[in-house]
PDB file of N, CA, C and O in Angstrom, chain B, residues numbered from 101:
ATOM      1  N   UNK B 101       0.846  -1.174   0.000  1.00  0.00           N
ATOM      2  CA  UNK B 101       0.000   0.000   0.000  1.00  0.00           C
ATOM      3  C   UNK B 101       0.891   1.236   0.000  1.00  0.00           C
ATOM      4  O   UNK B 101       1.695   1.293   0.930  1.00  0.00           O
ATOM      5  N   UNK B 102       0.890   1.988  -0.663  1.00  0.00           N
ATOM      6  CA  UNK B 102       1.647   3.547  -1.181  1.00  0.00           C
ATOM      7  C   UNK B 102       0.863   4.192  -0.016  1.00  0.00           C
ATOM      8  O   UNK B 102      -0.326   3.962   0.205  1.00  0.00           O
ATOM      9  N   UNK B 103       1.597   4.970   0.663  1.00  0.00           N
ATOM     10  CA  UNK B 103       1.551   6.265   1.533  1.00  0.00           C
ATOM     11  C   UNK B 103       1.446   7.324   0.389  1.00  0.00           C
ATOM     12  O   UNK B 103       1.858   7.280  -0.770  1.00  0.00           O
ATOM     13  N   UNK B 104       0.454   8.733   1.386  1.00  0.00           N
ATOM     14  CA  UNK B 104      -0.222   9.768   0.195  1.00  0.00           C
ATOM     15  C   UNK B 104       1.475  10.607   0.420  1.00  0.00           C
ATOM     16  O   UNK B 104       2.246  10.413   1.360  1.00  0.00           O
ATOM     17  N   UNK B 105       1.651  11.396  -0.581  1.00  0.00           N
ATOM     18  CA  UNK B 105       2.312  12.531  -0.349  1.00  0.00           C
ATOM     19  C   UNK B 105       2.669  13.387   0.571  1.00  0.00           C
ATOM     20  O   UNK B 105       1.685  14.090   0.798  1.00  0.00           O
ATOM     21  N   UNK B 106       3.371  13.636   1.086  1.00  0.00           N
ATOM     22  CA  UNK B 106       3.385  14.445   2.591  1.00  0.00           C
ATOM     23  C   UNK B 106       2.587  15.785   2.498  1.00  0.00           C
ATOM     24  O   UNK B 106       1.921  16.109   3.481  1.00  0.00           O
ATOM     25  N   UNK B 107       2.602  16.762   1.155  1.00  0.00           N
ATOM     26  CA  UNK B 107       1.845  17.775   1.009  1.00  0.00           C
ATOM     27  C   UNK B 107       0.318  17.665   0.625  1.00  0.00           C
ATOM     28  O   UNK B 107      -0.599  18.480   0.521  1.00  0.00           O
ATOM     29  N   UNK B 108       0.511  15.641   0.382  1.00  0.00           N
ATOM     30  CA  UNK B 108      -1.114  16.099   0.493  1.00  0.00           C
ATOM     31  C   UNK B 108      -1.899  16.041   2.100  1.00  0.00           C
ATOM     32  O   UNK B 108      -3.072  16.305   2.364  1.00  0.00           O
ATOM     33  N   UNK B 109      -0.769  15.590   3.047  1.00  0.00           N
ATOM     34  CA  UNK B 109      -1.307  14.986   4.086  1.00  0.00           C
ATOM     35  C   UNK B 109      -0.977  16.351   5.115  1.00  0.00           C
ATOM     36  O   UNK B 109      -1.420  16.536   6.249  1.00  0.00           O
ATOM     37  N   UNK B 110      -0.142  17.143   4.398  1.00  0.00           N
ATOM     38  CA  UNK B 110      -0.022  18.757   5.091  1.00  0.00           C
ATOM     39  C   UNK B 110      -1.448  19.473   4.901  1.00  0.00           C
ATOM     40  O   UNK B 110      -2.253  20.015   5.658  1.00  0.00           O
ATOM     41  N   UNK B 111      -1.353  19.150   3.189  1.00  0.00           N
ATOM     42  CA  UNK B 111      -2.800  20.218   3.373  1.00  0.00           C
ATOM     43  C   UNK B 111      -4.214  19.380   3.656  1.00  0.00           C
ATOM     44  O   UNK B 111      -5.369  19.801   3.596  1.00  0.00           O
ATOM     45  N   UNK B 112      -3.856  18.411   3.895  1.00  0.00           N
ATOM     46  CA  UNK B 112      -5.620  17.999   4.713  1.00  0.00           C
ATOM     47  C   UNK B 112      -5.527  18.671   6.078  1.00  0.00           C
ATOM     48  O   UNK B 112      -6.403  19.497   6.335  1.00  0.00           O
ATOM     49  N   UNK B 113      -4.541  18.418   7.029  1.00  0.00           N
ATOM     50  CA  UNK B 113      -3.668  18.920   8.254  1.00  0.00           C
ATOM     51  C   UNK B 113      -4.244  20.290   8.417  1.00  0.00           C
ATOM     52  O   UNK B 113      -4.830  20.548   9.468  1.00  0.00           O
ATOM     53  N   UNK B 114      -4.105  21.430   7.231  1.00  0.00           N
ATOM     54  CA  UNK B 114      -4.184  22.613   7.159  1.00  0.00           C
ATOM     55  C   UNK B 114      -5.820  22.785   7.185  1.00  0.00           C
ATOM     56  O   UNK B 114      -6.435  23.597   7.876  1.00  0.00           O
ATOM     57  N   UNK B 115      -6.252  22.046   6.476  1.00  0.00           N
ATOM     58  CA  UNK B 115      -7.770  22.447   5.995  1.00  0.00           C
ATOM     59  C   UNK B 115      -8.275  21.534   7.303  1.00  0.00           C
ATOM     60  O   UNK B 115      -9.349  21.887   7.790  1.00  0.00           O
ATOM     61  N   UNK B 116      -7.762  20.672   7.763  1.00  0.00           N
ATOM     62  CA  UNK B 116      -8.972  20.735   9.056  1.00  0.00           C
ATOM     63  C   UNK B 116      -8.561  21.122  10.048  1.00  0.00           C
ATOM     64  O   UNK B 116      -9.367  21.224  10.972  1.00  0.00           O
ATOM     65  N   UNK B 117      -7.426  21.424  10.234  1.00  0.00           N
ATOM     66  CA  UNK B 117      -7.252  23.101  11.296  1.00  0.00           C
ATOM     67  C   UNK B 117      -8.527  24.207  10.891  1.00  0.00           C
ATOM     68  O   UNK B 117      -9.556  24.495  11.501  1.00  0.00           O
ATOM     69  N   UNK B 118      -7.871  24.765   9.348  1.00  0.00           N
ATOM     70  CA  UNK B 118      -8.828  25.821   9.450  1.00  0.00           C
ATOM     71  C   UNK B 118     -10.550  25.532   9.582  1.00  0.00           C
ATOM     72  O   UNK B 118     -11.414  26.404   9.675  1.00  0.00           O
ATOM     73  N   UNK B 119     -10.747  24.091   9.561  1.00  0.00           N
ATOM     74  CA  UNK B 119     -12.385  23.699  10.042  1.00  0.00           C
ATOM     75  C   UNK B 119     -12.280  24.425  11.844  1.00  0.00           C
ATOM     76  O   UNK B 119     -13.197  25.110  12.298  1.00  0.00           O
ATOM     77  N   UNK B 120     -11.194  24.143  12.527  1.00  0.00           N
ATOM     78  CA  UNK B 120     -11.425  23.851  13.752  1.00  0.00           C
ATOM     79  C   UNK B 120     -11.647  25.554  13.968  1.00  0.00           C
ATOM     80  O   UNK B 120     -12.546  25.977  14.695  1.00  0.00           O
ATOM     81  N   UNK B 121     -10.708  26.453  13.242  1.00  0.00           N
ATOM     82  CA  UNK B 121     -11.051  28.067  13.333  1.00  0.00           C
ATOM     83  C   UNK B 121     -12.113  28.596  13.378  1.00  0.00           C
ATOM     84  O   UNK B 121     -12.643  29.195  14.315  1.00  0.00           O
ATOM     85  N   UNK B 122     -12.719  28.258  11.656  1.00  0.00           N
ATOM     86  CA  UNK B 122     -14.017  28.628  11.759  1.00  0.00           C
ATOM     87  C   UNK B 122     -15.153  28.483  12.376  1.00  0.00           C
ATOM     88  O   UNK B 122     -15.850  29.481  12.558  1.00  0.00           O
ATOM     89  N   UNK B 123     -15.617  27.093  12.869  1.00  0.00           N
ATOM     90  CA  UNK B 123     -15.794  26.362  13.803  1.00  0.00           C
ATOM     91  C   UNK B 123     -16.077  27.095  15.114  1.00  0.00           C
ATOM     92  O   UNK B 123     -17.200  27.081  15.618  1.00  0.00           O
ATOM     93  N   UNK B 124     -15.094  27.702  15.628  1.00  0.00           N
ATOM     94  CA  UNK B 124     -14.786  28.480  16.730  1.00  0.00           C
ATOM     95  C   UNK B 124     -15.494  29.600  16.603  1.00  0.00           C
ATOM     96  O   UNK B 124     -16.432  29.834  17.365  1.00  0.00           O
ATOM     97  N   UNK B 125     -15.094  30.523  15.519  1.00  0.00           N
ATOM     98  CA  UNK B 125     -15.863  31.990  14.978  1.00  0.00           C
ATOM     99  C   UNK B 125     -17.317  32.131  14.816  1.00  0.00           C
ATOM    100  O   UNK B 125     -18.041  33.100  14.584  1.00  0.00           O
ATOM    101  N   UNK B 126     -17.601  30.463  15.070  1.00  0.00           N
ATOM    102  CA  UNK B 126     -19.240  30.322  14.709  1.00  0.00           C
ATOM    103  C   UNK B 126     -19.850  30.891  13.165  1.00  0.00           C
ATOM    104  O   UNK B 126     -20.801  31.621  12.882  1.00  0.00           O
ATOM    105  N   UNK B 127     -18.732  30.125  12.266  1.00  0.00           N
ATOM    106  CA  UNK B 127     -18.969  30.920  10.764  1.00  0.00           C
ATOM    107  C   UNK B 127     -19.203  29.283   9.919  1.00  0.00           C
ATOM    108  O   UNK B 127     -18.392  28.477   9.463  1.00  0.00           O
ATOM    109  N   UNK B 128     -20.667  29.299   9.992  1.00  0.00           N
ATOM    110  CA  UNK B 128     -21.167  28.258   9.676  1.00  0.00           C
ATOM    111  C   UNK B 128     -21.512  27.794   7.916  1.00  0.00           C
ATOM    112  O   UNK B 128     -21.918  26.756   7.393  1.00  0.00           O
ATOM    113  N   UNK B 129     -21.135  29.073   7.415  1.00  0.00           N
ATOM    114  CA  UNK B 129     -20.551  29.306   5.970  1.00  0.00           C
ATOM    115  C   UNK B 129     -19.308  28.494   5.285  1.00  0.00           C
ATOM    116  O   UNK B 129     -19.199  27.672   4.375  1.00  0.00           O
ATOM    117  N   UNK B 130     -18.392  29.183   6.238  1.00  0.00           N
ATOM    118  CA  UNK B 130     -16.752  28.530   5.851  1.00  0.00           C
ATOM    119  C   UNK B 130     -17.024  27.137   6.532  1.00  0.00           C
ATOM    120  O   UNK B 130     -16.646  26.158   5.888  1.00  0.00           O
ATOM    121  N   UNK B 131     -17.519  26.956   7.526  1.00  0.00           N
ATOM    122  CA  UNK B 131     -17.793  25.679   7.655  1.00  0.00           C
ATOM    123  C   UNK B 131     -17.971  24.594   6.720  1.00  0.00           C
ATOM    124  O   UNK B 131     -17.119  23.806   6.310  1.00  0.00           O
ATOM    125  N   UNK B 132     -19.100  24.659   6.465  1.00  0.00           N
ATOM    126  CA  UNK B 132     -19.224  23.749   5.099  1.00  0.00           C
ATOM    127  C   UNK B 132     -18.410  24.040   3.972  1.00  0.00           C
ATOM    128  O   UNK B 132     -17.845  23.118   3.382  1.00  0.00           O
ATOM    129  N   UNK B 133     -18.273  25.367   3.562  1.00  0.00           N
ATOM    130  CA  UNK B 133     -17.026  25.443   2.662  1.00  0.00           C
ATOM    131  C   UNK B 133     -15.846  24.170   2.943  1.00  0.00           C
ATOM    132  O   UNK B 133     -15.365  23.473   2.049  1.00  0.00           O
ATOM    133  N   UNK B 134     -15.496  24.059   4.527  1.00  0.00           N
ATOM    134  CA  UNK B 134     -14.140  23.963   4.636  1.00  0.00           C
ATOM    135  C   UNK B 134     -14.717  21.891   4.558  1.00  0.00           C
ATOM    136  O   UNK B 134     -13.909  20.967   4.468  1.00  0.00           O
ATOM    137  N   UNK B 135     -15.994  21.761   4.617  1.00  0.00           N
ATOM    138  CA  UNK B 135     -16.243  20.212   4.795  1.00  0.00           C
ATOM    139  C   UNK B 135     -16.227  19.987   2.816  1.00  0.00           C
ATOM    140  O   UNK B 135     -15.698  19.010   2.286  1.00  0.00           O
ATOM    141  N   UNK B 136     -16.889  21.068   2.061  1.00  0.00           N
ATOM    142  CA  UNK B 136     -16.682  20.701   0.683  1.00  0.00           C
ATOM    143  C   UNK B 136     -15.810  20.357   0.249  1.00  0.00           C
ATOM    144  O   UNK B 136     -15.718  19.456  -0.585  1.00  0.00           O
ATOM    145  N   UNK B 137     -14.542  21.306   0.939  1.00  0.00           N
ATOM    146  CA  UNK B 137     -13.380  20.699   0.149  1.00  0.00           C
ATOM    147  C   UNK B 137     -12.412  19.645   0.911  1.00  0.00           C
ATOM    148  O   UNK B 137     -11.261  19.443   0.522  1.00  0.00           O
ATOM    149  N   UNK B 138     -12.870  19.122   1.810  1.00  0.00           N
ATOM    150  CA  UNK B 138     -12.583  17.423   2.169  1.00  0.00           C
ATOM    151  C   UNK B 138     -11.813  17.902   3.552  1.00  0.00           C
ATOM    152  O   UNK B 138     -10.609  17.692   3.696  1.00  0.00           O
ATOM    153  N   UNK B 139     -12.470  18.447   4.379  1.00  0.00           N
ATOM    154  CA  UNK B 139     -12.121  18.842   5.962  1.00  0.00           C
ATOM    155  C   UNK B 139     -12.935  17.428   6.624  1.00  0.00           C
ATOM    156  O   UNK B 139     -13.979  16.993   6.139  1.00  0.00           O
ATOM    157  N   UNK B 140     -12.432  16.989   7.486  1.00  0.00           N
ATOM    158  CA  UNK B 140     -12.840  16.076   8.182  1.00  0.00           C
ATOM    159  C   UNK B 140     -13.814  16.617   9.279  1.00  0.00           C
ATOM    160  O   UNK B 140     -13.516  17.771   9.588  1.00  0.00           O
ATOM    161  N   UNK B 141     -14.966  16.086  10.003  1.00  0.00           N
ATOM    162  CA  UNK B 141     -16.195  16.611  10.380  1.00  0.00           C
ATOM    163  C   UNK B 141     -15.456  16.270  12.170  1.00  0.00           C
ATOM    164  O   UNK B 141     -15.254  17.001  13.140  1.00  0.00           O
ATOM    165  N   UNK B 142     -15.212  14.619  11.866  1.00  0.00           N
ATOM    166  CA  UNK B 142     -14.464  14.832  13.294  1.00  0.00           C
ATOM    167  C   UNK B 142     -13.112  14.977  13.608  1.00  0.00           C
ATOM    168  O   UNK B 142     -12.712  14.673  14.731  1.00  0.00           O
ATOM    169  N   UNK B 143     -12.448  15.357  12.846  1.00  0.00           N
ATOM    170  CA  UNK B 143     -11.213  15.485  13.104  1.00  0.00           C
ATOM    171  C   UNK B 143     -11.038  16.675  14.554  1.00  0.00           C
ATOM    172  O   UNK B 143     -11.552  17.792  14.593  1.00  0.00           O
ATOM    173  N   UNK B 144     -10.090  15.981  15.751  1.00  0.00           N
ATOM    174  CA  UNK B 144      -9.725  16.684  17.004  1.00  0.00           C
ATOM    175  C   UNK B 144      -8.697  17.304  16.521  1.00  0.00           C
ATOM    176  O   UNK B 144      -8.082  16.980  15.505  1.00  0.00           O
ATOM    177  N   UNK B 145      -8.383  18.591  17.518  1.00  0.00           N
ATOM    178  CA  UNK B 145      -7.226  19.420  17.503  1.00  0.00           C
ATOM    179  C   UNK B 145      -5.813  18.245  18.327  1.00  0.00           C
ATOM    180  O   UNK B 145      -6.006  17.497  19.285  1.00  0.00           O
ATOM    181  N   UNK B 146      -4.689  18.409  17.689  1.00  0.00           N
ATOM    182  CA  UNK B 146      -3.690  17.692  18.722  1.00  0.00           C
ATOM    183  C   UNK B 146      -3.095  18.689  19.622  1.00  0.00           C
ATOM    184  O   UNK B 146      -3.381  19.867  19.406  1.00  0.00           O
ATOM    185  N   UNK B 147      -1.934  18.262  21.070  1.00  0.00           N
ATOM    186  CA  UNK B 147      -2.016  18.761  22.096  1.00  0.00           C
ATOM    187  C   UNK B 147      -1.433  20.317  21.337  1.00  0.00           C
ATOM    188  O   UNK B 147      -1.715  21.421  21.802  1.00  0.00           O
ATOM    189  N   UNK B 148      -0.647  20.114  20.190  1.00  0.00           N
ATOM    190  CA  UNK B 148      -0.013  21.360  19.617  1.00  0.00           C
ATOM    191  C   UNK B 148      -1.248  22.393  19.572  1.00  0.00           C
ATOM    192  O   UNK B 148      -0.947  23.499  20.020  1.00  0.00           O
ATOM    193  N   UNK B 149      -2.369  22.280  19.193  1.00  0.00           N
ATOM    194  CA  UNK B 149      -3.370  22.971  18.617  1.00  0.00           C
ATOM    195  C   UNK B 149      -4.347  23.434  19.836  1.00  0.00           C
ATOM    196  O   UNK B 149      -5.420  23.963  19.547  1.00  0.00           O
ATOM    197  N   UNK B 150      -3.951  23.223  21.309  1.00  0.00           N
ATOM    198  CA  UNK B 150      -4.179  23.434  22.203  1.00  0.00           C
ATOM    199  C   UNK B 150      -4.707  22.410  22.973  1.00  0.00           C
ATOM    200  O   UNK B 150      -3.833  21.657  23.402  1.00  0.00           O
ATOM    201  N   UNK B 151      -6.310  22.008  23.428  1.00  0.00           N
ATOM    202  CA  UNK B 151      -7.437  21.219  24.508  1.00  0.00           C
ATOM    203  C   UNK B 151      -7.334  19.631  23.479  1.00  0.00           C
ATOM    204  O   UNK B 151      -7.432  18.517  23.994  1.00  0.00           O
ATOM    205  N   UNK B 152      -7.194  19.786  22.492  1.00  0.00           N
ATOM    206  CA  UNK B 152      -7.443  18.183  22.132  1.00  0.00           C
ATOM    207  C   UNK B 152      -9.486  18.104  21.496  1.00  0.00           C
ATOM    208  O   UNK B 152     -10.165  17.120  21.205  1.00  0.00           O
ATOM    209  N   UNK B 153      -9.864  19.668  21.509  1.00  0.00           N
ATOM    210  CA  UNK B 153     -11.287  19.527  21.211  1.00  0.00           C
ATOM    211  C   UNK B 153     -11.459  19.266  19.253  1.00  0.00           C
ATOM    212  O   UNK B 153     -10.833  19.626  18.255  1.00  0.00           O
ATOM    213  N   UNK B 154     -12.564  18.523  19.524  1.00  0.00           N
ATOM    214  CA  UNK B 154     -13.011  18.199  18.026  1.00  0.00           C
ATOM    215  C   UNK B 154     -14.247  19.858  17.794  1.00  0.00           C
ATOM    216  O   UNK B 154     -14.891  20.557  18.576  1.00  0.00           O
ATOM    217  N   UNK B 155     -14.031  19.843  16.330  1.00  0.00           N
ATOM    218  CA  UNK B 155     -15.211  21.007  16.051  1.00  0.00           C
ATOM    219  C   UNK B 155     -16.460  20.901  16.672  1.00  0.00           C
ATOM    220  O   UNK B 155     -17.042  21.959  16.913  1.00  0.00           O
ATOM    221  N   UNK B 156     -17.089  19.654  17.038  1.00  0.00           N
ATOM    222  CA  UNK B 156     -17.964  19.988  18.213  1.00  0.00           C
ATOM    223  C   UNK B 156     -18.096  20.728  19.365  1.00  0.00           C
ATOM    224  O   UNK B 156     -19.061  21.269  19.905  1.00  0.00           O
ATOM    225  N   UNK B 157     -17.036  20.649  19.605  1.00  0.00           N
ATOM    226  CA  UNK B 157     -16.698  21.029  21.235  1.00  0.00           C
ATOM    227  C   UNK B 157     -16.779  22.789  21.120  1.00  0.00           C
ATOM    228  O   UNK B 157     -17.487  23.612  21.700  1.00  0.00           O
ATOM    229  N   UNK B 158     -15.836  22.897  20.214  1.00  0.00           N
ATOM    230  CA  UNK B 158     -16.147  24.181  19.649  1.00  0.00           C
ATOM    231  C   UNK B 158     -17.206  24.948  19.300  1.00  0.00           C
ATOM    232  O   UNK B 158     -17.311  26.020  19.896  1.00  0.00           O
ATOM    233  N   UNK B 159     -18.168  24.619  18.331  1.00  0.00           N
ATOM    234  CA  UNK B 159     -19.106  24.710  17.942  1.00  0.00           C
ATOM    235  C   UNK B 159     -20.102  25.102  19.182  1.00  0.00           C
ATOM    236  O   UNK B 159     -20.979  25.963  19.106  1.00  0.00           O
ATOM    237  N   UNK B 160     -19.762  24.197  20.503  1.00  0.00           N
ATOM    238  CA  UNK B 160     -20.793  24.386  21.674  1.00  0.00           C
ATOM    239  C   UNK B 160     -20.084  25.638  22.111  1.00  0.00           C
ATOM    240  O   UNK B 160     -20.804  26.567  21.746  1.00  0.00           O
ATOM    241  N   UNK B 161     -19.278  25.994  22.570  1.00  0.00           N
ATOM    242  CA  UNK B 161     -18.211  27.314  22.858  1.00  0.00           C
ATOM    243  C   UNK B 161     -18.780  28.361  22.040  1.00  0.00           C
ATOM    244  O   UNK B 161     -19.136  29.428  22.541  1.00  0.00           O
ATOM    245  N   UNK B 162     -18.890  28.095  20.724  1.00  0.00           N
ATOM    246  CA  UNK B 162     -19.721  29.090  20.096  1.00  0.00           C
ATOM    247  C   UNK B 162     -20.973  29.705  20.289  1.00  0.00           C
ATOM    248  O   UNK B 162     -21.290  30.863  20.014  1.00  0.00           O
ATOM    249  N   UNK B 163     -21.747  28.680  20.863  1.00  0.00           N
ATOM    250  CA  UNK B 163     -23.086  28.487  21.466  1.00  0.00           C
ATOM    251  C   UNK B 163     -23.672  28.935  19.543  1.00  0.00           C
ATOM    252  O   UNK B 163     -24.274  29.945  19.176  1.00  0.00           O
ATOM    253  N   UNK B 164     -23.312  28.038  18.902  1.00  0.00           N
ATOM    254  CA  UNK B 164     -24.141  27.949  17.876  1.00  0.00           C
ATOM    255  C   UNK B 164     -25.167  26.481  17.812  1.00  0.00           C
ATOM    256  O   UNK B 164     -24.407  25.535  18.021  1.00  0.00           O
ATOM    257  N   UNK B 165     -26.068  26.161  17.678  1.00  0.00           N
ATOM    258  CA  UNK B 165     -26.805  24.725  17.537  1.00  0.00           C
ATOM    259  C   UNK B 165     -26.521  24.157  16.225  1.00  0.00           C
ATOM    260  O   UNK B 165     -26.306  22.995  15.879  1.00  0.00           O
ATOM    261  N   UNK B 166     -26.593  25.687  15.319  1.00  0.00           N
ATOM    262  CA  UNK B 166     -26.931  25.149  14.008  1.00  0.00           C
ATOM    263  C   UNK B 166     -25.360  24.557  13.470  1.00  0.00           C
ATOM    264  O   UNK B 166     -25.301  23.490  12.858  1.00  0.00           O
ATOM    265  N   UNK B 167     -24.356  25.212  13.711  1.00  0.00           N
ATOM    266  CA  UNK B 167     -22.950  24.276  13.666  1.00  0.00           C
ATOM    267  C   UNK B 167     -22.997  22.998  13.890  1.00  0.00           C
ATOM    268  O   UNK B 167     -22.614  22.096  13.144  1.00  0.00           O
ATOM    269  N   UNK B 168     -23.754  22.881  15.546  1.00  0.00           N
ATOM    270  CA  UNK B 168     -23.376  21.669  16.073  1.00  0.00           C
ATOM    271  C   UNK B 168     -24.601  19.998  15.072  1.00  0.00           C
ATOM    272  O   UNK B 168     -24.402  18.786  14.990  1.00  0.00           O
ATOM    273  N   UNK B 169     -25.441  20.678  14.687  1.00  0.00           N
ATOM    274  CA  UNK B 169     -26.209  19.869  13.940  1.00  0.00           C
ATOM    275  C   UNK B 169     -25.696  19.509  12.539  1.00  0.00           C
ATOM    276  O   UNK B 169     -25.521  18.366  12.116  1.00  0.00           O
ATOM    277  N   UNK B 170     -25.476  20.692  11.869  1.00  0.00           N
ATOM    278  CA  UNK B 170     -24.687  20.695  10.588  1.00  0.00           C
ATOM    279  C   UNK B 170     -23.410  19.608  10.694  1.00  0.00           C
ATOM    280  O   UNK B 170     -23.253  18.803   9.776  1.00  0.00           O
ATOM    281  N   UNK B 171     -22.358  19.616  12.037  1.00  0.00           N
ATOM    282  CA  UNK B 171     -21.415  18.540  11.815  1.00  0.00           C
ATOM    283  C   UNK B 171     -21.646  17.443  12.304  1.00  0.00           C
ATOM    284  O   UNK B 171     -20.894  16.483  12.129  1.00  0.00           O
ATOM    285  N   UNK B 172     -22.848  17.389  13.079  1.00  0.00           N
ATOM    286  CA  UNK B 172     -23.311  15.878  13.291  1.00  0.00           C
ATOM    287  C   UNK B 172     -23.542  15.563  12.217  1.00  0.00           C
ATOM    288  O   UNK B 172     -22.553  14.965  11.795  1.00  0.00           O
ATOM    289  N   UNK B 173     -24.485  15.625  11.308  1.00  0.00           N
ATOM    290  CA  UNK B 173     -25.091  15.333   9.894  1.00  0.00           C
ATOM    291  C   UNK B 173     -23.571  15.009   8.976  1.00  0.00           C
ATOM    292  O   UNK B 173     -23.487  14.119   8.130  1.00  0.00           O
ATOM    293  N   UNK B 174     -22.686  15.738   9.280  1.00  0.00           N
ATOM    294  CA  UNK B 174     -21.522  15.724   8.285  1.00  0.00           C
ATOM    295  C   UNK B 174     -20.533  14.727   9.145  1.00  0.00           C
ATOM    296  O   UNK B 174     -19.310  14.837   9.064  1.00  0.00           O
ATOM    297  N   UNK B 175     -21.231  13.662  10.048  1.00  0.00           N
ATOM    298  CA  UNK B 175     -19.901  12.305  10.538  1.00  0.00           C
ATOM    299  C   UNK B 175     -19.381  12.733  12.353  1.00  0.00           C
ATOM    300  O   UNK B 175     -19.092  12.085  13.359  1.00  0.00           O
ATOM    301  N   UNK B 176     -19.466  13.869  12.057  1.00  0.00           N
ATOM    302  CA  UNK B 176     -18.668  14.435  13.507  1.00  0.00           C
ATOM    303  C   UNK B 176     -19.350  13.152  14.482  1.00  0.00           C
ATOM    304  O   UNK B 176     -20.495  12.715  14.363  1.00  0.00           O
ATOM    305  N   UNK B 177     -18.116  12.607  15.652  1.00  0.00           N
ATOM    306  CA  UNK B 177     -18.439  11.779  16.576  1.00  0.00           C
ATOM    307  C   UNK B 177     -19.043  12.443  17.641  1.00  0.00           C
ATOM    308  O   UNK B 177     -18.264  13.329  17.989  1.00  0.00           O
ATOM    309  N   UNK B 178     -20.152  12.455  18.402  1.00  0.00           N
ATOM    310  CA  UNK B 178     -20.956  13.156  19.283  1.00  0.00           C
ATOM    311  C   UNK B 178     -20.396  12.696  20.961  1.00  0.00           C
ATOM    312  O   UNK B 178     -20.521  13.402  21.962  1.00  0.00           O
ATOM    313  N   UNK B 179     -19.558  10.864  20.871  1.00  0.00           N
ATOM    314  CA  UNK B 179     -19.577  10.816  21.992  1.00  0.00           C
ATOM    315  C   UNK B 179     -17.984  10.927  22.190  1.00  0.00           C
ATOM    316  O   UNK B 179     -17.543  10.104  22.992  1.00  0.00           O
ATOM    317  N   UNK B 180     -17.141  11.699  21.673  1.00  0.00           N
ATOM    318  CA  UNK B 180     -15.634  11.314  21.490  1.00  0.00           C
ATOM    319  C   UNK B 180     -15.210  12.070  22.836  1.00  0.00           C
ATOM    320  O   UNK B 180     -14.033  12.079  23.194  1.00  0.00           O
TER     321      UNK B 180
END
């Protein structure tokens, strides 16, 4: 089995960081933007990226619902 490219595995890295940003900003726009172009729904922050929270966690911090429904629907793990 071939391993992906390191820049492709940077910029998934990148793009579901910037899920975890927007996420945060409660910008439920770039949100899905950032799930169109292949952001992972549950992907967690690692200890580098601060708490270890998945965009859920966030999303509640936001006190948005409609985030938090939108990434359930899009895979996000509810009990992680």
């Amino acid at each position: 089995m071939s391993e992906a490219p390191t820049d492709t595995l940077d910029a998934r890295l990148a793009l579901n960081r910037t899920l975890l940003r927007v996420v945060q900003a409660g910008d439920l726009a770039a949100a899905k933007e950032c799930l169109k172009a292949g952001a992972d729904a549950w992907f967690e922050s690692d200890e580098q990226d601060g708490l270890g929270w998945s965009a859920l966690h966030l999303a509640v911090v936001a006190n948005s619902p409609e985030l938090l429904q939108f990434l359930l629907q899009r895979g996000a793990i509810w009990n992680a």
